[in-house]
TIMI-559484 format. One record per residue (C-alpha): x, y, z; residue in one letter. Coordinates in steps of 0.001 Angstrom, whole numbers, plus 500000, padded with zeros to 6 digits. Each point is the difference from the previous one (the first is absolute). Layout:
% TIMI-559484
<c1 X	c2 Y	c3 Z	r A> $
...
END
This chain:
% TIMI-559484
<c1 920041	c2 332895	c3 407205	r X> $
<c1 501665	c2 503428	c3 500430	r X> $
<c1 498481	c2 502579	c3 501730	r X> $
<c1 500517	c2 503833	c3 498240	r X> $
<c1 499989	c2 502938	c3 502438	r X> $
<c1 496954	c2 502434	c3 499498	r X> $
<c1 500074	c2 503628	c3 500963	r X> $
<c1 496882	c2 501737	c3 499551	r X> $
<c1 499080	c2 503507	c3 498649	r X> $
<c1 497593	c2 501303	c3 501786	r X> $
<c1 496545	c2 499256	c3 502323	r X> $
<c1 497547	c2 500127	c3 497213	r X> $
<c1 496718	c2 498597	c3 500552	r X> $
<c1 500908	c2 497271	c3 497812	r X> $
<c1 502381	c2 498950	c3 501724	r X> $
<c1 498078	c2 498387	c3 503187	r X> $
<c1 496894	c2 499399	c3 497803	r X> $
<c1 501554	c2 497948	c3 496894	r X> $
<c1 504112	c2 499270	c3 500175	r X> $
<c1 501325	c2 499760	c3 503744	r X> $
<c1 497443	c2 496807	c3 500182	r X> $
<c1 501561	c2 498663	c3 496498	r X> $
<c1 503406	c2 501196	c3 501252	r X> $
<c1 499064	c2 497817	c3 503302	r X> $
<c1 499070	c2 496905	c3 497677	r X> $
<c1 503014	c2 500592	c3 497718	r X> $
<c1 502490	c2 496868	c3 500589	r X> $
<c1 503304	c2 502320	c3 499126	r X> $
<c1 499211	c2 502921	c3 500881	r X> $
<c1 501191	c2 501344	c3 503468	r X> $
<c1 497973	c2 503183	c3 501172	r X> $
<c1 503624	c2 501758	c3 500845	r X> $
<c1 499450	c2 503800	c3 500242	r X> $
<c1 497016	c2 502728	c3 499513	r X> $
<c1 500426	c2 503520	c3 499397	r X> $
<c1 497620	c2 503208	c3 500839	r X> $
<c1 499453	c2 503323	c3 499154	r X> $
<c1 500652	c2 499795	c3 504322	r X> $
<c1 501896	c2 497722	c3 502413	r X> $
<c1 496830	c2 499773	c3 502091	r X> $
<c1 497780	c2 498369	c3 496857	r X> $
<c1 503094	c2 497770	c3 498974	r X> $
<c1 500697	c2 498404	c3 503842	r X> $
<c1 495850	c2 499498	c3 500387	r X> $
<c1 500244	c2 497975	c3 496868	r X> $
<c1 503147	c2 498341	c3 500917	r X> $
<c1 498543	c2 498744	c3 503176	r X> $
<c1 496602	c2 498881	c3 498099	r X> $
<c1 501639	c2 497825	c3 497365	r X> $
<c1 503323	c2 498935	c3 501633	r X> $
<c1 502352	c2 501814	c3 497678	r X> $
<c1 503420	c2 500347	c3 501140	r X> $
<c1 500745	c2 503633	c3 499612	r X> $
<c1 498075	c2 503467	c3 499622	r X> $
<c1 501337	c2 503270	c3 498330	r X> $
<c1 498691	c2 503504	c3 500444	r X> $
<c1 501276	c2 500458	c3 496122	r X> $
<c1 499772	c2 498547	c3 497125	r X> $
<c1 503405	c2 501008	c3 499305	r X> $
<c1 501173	c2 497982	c3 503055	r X> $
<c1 498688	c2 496897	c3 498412	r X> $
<c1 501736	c2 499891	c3 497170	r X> $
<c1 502741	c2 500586	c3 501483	r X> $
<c1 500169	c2 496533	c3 501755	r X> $
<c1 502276	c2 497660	c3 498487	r X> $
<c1 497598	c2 496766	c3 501182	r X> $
<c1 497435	c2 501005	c3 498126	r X> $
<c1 499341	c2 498223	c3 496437	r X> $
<c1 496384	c2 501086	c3 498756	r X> $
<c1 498041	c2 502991	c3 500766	r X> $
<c1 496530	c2 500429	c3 499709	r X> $
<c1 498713	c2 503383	c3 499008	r X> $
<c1 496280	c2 501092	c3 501042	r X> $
<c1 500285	c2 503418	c3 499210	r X> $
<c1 497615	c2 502525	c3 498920	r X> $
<c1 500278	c2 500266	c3 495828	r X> $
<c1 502080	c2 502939	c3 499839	r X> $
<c1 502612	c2 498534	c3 502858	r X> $
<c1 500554	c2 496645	c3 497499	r X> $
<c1 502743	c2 501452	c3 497591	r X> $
<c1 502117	c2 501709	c3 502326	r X> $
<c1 500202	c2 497199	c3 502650	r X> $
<c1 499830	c2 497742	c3 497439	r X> $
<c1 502924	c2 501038	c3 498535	r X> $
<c1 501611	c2 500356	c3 503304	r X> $
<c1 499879	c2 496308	c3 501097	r X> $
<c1 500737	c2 499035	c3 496369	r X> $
<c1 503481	c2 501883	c3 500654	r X> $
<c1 500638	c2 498862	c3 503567	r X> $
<c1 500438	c2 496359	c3 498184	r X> $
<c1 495967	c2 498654	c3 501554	r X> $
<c1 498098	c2 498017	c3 498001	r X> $
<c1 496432	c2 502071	c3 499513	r X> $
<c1 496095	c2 498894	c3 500345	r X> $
<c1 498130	c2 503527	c3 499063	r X> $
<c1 496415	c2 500303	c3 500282	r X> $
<c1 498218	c2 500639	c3 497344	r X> $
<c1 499770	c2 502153	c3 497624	r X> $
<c1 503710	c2 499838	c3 500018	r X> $
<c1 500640	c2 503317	c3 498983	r X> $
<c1 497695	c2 503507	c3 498468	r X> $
<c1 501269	c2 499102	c3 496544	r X> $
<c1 501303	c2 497404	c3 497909	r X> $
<c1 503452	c2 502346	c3 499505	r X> $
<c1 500502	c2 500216	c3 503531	r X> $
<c1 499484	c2 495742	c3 500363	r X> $
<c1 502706	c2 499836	c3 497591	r X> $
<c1 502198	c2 502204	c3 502087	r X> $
<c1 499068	c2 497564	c3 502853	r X> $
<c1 500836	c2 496855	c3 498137	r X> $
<c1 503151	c2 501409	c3 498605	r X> $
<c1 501350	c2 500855	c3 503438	r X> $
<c1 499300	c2 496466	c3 500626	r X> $
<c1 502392	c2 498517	c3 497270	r X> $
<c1 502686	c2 502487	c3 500430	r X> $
<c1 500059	c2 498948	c3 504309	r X> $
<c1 499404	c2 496025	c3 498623	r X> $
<c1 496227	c2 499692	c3 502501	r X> $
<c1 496518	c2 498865	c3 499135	r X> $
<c1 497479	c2 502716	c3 499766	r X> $
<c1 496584	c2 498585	c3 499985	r X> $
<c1 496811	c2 502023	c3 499768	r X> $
<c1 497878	c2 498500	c3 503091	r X> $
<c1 496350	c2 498317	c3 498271	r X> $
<c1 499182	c2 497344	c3 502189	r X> $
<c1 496869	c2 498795	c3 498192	r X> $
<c1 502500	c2 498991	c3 497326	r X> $
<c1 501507	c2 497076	c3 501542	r X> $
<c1 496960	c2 498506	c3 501138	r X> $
<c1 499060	c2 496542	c3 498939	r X> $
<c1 497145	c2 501059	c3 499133	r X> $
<c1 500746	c2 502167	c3 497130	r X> $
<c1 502019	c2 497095	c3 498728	r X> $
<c1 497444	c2 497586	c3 499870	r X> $
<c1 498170	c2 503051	c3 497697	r X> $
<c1 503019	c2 500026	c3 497797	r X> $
<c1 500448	c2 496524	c3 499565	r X> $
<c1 496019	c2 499648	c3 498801	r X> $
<c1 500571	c2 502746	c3 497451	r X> $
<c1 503492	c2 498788	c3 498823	r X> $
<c1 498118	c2 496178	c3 499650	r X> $
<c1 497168	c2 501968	c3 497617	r X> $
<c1 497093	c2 499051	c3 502583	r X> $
<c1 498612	c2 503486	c3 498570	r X> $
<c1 501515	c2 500151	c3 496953	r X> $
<c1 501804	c2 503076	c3 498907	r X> $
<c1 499572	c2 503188	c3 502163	r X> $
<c1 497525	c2 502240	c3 498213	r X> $
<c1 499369	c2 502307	c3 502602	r X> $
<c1 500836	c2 500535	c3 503809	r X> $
<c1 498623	c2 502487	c3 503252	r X> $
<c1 500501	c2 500684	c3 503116	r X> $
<c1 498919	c2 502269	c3 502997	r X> $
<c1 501823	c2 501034	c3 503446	r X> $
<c1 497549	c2 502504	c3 502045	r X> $
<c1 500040	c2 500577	c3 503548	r X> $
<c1 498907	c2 502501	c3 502527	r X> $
<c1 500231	c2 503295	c3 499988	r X> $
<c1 503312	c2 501220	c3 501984	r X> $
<c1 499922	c2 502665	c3 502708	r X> $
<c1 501807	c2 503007	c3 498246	r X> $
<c1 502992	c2 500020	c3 502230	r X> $
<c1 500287	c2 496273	c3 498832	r X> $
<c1 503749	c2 500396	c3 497796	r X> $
<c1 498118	c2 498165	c3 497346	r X> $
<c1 497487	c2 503257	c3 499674	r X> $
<c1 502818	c2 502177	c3 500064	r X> $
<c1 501400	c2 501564	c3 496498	r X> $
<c1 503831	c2 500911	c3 501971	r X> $
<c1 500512	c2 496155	c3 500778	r X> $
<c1 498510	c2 499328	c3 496471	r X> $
<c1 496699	c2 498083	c3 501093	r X> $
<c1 496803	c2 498779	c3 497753	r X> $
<c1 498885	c2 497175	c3 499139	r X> $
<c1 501804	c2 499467	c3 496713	r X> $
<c1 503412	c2 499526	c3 501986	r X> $
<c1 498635	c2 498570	c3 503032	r X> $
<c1 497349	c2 497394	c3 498356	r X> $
<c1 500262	c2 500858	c3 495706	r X> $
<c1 503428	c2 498128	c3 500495	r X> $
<c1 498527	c2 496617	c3 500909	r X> $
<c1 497713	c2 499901	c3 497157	r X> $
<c1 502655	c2 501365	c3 497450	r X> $
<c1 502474	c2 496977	c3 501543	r X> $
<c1 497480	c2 497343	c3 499934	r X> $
<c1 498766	c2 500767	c3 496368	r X> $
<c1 503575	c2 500512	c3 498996	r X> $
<c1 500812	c2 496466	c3 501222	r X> $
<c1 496942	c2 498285	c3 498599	r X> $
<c1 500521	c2 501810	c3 496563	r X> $
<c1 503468	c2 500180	c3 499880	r X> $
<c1 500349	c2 502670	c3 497843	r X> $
<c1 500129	c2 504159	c3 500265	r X> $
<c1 496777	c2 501649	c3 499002	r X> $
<c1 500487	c2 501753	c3 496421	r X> $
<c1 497404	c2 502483	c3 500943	r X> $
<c1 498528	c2 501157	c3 503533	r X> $
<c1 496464	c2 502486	c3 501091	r X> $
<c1 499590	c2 500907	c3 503315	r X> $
<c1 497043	c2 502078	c3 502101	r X> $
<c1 500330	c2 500993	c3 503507	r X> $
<c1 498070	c2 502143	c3 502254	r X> $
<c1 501997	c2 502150	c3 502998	r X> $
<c1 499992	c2 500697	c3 503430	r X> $
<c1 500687	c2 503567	c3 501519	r X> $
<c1 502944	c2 498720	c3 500631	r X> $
<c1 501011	c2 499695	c3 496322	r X> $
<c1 500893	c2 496530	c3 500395	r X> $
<c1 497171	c2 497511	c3 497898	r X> $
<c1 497909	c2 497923	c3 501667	r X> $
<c1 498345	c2 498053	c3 497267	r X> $
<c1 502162	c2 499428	c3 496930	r X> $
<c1 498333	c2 497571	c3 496838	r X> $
<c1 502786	c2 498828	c3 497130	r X> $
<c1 499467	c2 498256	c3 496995	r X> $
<c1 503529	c2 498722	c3 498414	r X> $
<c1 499805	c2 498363	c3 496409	r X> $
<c1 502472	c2 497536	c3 498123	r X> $
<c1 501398	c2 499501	c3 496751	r X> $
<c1 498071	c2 496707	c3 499410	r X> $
<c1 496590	c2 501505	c3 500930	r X> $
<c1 499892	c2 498982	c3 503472	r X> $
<c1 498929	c2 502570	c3 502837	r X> $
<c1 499943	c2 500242	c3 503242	r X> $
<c1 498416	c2 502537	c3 502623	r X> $
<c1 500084	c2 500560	c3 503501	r X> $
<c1 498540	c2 502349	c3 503117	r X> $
<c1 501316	c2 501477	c3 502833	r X> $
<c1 499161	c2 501812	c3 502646	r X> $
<c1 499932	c2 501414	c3 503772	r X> $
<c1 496147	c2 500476	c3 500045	r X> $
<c1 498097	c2 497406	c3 502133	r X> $
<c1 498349	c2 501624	c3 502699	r X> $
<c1 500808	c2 496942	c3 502199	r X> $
<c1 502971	c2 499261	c3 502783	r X> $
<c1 503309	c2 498229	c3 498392	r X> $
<c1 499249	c2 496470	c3 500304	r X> $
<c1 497140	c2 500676	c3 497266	r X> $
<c1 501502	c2 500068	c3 496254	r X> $
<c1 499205	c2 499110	c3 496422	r X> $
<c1 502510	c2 497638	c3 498800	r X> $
<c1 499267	c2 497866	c3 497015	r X> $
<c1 501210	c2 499012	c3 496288	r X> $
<c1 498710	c2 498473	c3 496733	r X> $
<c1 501963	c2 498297	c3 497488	r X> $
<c1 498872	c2 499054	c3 496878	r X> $
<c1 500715	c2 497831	c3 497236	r X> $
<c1 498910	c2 498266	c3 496847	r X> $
<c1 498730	c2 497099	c3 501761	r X> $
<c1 498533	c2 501322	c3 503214	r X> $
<c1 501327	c2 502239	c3 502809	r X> $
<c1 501145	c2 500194	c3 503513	r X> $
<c1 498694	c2 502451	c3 503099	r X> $
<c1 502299	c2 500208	c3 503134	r X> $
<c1 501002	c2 502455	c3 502705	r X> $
<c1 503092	c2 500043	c3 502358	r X> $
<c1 501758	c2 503458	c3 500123	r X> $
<c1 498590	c2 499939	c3 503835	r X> $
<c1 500698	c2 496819	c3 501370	r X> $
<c1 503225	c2 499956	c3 502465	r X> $
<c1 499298	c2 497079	c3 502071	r X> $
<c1 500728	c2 496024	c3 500047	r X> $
<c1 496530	c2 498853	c3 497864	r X> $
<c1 498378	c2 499254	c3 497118	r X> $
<c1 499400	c2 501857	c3 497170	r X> $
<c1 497484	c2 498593	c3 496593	r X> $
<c1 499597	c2 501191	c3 496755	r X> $
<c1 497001	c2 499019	c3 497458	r X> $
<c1 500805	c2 498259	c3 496620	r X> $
<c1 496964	c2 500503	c3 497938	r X> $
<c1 500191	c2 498416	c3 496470	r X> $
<c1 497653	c2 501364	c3 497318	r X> $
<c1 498125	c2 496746	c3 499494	r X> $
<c1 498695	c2 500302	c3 502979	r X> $
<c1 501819	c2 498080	c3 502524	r X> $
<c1 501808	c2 501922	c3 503002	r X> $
<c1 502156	c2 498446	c3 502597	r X> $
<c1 501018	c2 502113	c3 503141	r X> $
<c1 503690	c2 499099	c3 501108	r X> $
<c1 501657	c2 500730	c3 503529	r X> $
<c1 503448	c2 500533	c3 500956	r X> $
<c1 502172	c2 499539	c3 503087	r X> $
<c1 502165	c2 503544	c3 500512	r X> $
<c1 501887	c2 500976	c3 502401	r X> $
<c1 500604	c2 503418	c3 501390	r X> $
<c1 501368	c2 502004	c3 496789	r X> $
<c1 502609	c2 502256	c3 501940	r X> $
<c1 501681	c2 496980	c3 501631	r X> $
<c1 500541	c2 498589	c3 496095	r X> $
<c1 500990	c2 503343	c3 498977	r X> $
<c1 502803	c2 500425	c3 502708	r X> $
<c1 501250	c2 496523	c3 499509	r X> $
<c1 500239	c2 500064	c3 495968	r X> $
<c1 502249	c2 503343	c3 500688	r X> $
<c1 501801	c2 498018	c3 502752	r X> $
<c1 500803	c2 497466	c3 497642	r X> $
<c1 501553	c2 502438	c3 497641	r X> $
<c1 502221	c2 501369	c3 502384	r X> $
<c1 501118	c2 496740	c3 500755	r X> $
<c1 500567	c2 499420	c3 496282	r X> $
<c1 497320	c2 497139	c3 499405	r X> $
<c1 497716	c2 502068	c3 498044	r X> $
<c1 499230	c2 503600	c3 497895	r X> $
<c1 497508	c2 502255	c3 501072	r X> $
<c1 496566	c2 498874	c3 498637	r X> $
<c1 498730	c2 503211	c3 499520	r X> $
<c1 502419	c2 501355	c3 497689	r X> $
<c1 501591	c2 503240	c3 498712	r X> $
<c1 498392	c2 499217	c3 496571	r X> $
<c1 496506	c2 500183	c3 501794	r X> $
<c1 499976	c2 502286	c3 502596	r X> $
<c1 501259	c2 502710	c3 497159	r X> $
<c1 497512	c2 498878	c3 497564	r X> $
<c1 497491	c2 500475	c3 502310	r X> $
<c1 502035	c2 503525	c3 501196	r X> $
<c1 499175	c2 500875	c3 496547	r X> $
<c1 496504	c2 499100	c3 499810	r X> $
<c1 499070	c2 501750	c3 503529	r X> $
<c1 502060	c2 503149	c3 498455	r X> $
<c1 497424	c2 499902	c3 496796	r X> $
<c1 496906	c2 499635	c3 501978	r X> $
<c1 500884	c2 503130	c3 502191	r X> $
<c1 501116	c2 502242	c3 497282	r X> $
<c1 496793	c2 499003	c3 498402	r X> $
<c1 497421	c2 500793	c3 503233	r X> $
<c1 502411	c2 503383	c3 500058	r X> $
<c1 501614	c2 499060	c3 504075	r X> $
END
């Protein structure tokens, strides 16, 4: 199996708590270079996970020729520029989510990515888990019969202010930081664009809001809601994380936006005549199967599985909900 060269973007928390250890488990990827904001920071993370080279730039990185994929970390407001950037230094991009402030701005992104012939793929782990597949494959069977309705919640603690995810200049809150997973995950189940979309949200003093409730509706009469928000009064390993799905026959509860690790993960079929069944499934660390599915698109074997199509549909929806809660 080929190995692709990584260069990362950046020191961000998530880094050491969620993607080095997938990066580690990845079978082709090689850890090759790290960039940060100092050479100090890069060289104490090169020595910690055995990449080959450390820059004092981002500039510097993509600048080296060995280099194949970057991964980009960044704050929300540094994704489009350095984005863009790698797109046009010929890497192959993984950007955290949300990919970019607005769905016009993702299309710049994915258009500098055809014109320099790379893979741009917007960086939602969750997505590639087994897990969620096993989900899909029970609603695509009709265990629950059609989708009538569907919600979800992603709350978590509440962030020191200095935290750049309670900032309004590095475009925090917890629509872009959490909002995203629940938009993605009910725009996967549903597969379709809401028609119409509410949305409520209280703010902090920073301007930035820390509890955000949507409800989307569809053409058919389905609807789906969802909550999120930065409000627990509790450290960061405590979190809300939960969603509902149902159907005509019955309905399914599960949870997984959190989970990181090699485990198991189970979700509750419970059918309207009464019977429920709880199932359990095997899944391994989510950024390791994220970095390998991009691998294997540089190497030609596969297209990104999050998609253009999707991450700008849900570009659009975010863009609705934070028009509507006036951010």
């Amino acid at each position: 199996m080929k190995k692709i060269k990584w260069g990362v973007m950046g020191t961000a928390f998530i880094c050491e708590r969620s993607t080095f250890p997938g990066m580690l488990q990845a079978e082709n990827c090689e850890m090759y270079a790290i960039a940060g904001r100092s050479m100090e920071k890069a060289e104490q993370f090169k020595e910690k996970y055995g990449f080959e080279k450390a820059y004092g730039s981002y500039e510097e990185l993509l600048t080296d020729p060995e280099i194949e994929a970057v991964y980009i970390p960044l704050p929300n407001t540094m994704h489009y520029e350095w984005t863009i950037k790698a797109l046009k230094s010929g890497k192959h991009v993984l950007c955290e989510k949300p990919l970019a402030p607005t769905e016009a701005q993702a299309k710049e992104m994915f258009a500098a990515a055809e014109e320099n012939h790379v893979y741009l793929m917007e960086a939602f782990a969750y997505q590639h888990s087994p897990y969620l597949t096993a989900i899909r494959e029970e609603i695509k069977n009709g265990t629950i019969g059609d989708i009538r309705y569907m919600e979800s919640a992603y709350i978590t603690s509440d962030y020191n202010k200095n935290n750049i995810r309670m900032r309004r200049d590095t475009l925090g809150g917890c629509t872009y930081d959490l909002g995203v997973y629940n938009t993605s995950l009910i725009l996967r189940t549903l597969a379709e664009e809401p028609t119409e979309i509410r949305a409520i949200a209280s703010f902090s003093e920073e301007k930035i809001d820390k509890f955000t409730s949507v409800i989307m509706e569809y053409g058919d009469g389905k609807k789906a809601a969802f909550s999120c928000g930065m409000v627990l009064a509790t450290d960061l390993d405590r979190h809300i994380d939960r969603f509902e799905i149902q159907g005509t026959k019955g309905s399914i509860k599960g949870t997984g936006f959190e989970f990181n690790g090699d485990g198991e993960l189970s979700y509750t079929v419970t059918m309207f005549d009464g019977k429920e069944e709880v199932k359990t499934v095997s899944v391994p660390q989510n950024y390791r199967l994220e970095v390998e599915q991009l691998g294997r698109c540089v190497a030609g074997e596969e297209t990104p599985a999050v998609t253009k199509e999707f991450s700008l549909a849900n570009a659009r929806i975010i863009d609705s909900i934070l028009k509507e809660i006036g951010y």
